[in-house]
C-alpha positions as CSV (number, residue, x, y, z in Angstrom):
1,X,5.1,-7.6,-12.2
2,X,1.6,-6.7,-13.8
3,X,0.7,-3.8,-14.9
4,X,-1.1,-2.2,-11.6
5,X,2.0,-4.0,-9.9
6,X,4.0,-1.6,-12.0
7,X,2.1,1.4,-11.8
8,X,2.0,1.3,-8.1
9,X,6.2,1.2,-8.5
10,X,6.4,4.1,-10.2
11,X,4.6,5.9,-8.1
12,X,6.9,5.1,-5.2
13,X,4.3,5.4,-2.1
14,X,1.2,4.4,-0.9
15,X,-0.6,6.0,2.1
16,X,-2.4,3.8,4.5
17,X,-5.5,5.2,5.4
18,X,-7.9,5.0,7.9
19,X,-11.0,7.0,7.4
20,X,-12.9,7.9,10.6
21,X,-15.7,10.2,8.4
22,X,-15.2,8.3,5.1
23,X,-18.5,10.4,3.6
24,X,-17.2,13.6,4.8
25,X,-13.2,13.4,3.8
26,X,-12.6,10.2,1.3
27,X,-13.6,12.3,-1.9
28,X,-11.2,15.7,-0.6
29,X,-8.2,13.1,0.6
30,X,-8.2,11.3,-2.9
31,X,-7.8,14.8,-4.3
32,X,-5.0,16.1,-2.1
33,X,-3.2,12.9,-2.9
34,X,-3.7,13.2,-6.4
35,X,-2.4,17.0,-6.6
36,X,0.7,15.8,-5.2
37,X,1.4,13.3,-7.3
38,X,0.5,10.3,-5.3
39,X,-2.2,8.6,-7.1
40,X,-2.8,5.3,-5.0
41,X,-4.6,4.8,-1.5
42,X,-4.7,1.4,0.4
43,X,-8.1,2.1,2.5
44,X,-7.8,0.0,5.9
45,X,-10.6,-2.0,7.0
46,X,-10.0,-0.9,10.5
47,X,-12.2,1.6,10.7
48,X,-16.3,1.5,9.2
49,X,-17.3,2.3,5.9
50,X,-13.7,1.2,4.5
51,X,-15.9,0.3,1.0
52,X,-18.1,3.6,1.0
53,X,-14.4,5.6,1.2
54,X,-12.8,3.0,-1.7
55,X,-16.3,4.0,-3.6
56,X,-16.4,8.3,-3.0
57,X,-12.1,8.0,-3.9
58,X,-12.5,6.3,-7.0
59,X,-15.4,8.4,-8.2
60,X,-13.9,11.8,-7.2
61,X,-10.6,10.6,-8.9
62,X,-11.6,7.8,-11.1
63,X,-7.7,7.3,-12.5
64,X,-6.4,6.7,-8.9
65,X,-5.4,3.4,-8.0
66,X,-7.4,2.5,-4.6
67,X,-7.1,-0.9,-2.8
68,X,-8.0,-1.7,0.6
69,X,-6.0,-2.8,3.8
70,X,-6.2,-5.2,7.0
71,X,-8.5,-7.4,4.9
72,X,-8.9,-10.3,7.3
73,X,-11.5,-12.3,5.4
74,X,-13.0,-13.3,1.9
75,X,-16.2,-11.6,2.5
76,X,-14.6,-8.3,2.8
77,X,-12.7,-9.1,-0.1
78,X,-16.4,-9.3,-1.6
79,X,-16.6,-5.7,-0.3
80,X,-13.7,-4.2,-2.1
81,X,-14.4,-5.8,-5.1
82,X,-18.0,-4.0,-5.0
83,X,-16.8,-1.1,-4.3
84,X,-14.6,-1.1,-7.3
85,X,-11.2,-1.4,-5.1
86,X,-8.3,-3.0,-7.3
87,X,-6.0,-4.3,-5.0
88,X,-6.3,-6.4,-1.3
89,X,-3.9,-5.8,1.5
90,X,-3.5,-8.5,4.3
91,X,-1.7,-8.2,7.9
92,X,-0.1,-11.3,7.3
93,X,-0.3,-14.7,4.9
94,X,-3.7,-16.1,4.6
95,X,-3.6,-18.7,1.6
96,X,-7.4,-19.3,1.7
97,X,-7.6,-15.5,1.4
98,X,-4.9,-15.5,-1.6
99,X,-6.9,-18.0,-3.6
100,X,-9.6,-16.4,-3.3
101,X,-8.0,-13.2,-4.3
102,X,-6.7,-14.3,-7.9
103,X,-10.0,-16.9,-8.5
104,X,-11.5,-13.3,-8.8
105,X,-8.7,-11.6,-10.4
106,X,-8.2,-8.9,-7.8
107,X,-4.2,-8.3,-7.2
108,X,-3.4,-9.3,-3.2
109,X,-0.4,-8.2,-1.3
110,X,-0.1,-10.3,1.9
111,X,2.1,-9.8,5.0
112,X,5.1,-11.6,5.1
113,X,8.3,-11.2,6.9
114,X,9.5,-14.9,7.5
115,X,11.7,-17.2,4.9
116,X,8.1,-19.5,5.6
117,X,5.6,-16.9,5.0
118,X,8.1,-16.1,1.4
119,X,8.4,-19.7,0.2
120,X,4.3,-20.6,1.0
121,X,4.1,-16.9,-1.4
122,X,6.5,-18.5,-3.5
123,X,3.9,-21.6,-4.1
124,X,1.3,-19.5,-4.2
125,X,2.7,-17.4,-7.2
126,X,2.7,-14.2,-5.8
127,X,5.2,-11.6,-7.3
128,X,5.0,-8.8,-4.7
129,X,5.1,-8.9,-1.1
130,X,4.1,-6.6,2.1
131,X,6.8,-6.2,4.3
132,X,4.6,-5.5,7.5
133,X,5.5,-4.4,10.6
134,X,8.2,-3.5,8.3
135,X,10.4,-1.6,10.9
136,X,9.8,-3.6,14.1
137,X,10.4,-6.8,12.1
138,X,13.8,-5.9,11.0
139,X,13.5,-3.6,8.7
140,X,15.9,-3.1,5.8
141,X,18.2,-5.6,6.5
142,X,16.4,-8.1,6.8
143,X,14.3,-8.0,3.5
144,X,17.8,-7.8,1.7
145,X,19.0,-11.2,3.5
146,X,15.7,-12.8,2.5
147,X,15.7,-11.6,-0.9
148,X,19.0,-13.6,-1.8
149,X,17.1,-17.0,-1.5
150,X,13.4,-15.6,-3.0
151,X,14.9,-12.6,-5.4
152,X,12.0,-13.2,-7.5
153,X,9.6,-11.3,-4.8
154,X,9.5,-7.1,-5.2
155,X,9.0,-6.0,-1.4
156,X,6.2,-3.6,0.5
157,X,7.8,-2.5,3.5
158,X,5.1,-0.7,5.8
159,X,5.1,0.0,9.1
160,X,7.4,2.7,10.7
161,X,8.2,4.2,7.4
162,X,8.5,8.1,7.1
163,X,10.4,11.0,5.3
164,X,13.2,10.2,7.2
165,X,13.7,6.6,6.2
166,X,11.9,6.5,2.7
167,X,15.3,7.2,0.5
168,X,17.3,4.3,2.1
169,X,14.0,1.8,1.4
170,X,13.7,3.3,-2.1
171,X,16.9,2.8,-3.1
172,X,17.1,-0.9,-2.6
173,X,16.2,-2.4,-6.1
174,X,14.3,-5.4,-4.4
175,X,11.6,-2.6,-3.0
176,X,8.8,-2.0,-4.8
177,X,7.4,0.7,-3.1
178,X,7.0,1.8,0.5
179,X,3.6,2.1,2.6
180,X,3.3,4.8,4.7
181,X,0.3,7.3,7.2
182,X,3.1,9.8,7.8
183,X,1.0,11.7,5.2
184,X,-2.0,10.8,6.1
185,X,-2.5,10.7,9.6
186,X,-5.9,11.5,11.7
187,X,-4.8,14.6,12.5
188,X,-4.4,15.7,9.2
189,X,-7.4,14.2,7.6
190,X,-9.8,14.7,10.7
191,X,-8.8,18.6,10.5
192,X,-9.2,18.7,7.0
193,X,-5.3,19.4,6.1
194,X,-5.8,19.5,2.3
195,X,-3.0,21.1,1.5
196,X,-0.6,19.7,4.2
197,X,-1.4,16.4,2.8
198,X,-0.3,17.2,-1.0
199,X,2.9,19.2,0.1
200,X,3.9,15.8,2.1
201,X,3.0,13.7,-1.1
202,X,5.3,16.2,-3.0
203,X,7.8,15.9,-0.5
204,X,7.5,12.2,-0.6
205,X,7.6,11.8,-4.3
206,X,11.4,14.0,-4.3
207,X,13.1,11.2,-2.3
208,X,11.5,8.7,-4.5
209,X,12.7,10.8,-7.6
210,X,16.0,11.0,-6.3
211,X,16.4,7.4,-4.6
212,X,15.9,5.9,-8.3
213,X,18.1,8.1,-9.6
214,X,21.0,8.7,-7.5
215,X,20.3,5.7,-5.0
């Protein structure tokens, strides 16, 4: 894995974010995360102003790690990249999109959840993979039975995931780390829930802590 690969390992979690007042709450949210130990924010393109919120997270906490998701097309991939985002996120396997990703040396993590969508990743020499809908697509089990054929991927699970099933993802070595809005949802960022937000990233980075260690 690289080196942003690894970092975002480490780490354990990334929150999937979508922003509905991205002037208003991106620069507090990339706080909150930060103070509780989560240092990494995929910003979804489903809502407007995805790039102004990559932009206001990355200045208020210019060490974070901040990518974008639900990038559906190279132009917005244009847009993360001027906004200083570092990684793209993609529903599902788009090769022209991939391409395009490492001709300009930004790190892509695309969707895939078939033994098709992992061998075309395979060619395409991709490393790490997004599990997504990770849950309604068969979860746990079935990244472990694709893994035995492709073990050289590191898997994203997202979709579905929460407190309550983050240990058991973690403490599979073939995941690399889990997305998740459980601790970022719109009720908490639209009410301004600071401090909510940190104690779940807290509580969040515990199970990772202990899934590594104890399994």
């Amino acid at each position: 894995m690289t080196a942003l690969e690894n970092r975002i390992s480490e780490i354990g979690v990334v929150p999937v974010i979508k922003l509905n007042h991205p002037q208003r709450d991106a620069a507090n949210l990339a706080r909150a995360l930060c103070a509780g130990g989560v240092a990494v924010a995929e910003v979804t393109f489903r809502a407007a102003g995805a790039p102004d919120a990559i932009r206001s997270m990355k200045e208020a906490c210019p060490d974070m790690l901040v990518g974008a998701g639900t990038v559906l097309t190279t132009a917005q991939v244009d847009e993360v990249i001027a906004a200083g985002g570092q990684f793209v996120v993609t529903p599902g396997l788009d090769p022209e999109i991939v391409t395009y990703c490492q001709e300009k040396g930004i790190a892509v993590f695309p969707g895939c959840t078939t033994a098709t969508d992992y061998h075309t990743a395979y060619k395409l020499g991709l490393t790490v993979l997004k599990f997504f809908p990770a849950e309604q697509s068969g979860g746990l089990a079935k990244i472990k039975a694709l893994s035995a054929p492709f073990s050289m991927f590191k898997i994203m699970p997202t979709g579905g995931v929460s407190l309550k099933n983050l240990k058991e993802y973690l403490s599979a070595p073939v995941i690399c780390a889990c997305g998740g809005s459980y601790m970022v949802t719109a009720d908490l960022i639209d009410n301004q829930k600071w401090d909510e937000i940190t104690a779940l990233c807290k509580q969040s980075i515990e199970i990772v802590k202990e899934a590594r260690t104890h399994g």
